[in-house]
VOGU-3710 file (C-alpha; in Angstrom, 3 decimals, decimal comma):
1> xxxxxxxxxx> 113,827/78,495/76,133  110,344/77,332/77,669  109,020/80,887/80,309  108,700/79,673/84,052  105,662/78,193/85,798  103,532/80,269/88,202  105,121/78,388/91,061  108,837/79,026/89,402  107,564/83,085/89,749  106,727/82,891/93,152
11> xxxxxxxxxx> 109,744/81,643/94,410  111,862/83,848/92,715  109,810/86,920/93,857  109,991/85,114/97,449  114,210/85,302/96,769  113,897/88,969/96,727  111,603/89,283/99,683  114,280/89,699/101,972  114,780/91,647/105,022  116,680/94,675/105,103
21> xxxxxxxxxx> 119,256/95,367/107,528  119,150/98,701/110,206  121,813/101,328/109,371  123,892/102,349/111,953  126,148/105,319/110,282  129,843/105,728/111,613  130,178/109,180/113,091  126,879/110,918/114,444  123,357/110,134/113,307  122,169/113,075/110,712
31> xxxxxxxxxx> 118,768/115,022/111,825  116,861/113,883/109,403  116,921/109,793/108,956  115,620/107,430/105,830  114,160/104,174/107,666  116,996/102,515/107,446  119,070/104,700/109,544  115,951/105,242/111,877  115,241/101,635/112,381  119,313/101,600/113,555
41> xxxxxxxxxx> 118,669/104,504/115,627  115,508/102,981/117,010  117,423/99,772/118,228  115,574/97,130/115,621  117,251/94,734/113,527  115,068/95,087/110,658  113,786/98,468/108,420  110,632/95,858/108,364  110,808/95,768/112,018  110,781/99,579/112,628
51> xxxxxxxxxx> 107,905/100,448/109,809  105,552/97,581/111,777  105,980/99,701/114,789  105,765/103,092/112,893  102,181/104,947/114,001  102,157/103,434/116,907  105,551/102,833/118,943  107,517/105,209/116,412  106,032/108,752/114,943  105,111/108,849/111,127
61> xxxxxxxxxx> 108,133/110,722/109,140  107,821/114,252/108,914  109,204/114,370/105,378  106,903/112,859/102,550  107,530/113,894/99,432  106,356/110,718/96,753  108,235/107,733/97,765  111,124/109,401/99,919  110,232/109,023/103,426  112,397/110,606/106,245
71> xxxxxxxxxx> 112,120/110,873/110,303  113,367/113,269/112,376  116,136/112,422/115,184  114,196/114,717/117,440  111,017/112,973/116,834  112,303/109,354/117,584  114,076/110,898/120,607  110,635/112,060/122,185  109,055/108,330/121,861  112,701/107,052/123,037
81> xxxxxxxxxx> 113,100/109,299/126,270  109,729/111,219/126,683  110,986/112,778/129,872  114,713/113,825/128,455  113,809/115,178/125,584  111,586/118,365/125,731  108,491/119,592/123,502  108,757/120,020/119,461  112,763/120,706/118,904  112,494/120,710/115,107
91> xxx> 108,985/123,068/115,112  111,233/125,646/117,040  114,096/125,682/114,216
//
């Protein structure tokens, strides 16, 4: 079995370089949100879509521990509706 060319390995990585869907959970939305969920929550059609926007349309997450990334519902509701949504919710918890 002869090993693939460079330009074999670059389209397969390309085959995996596809977008990833928004979540939208059945039931309510949890508090705390991975980006998938958030980017749902946010109204975009991509997780790819929602982290382009993230530190500038969206808040970073709060949560940051290594790799695991999560965003709080009450955060995303303050950049959503600024005037429904009152001060720091989570900071008073």
């Amino acid at each position: 079995m002869m090993g693939r060319t460079s330009k074999e390995r670059v389209s397969a990585a390309h085959a995996y370089a596809m977008t990833r869907p928004a979540i939208i959970p059945a039931g309510s939305w949890p508090r705390r949100m991975t980006a998938g969920i958030a980017a749902g929550y946010c109204g975009e059609s991509t997780v790819e879509a929602f982290l382009k926007r993230v530190g500038e349309e969206y808040p970073r997450p709060r949560v940051k521990e290594g790799r695991r990334q999560l965003w709080l519902r009450d955060d995303l509701d303050r950049v959503i509706a600024p005037d429904i949504v009152p001060g720091d919710l989570a900071e008073d918890l």
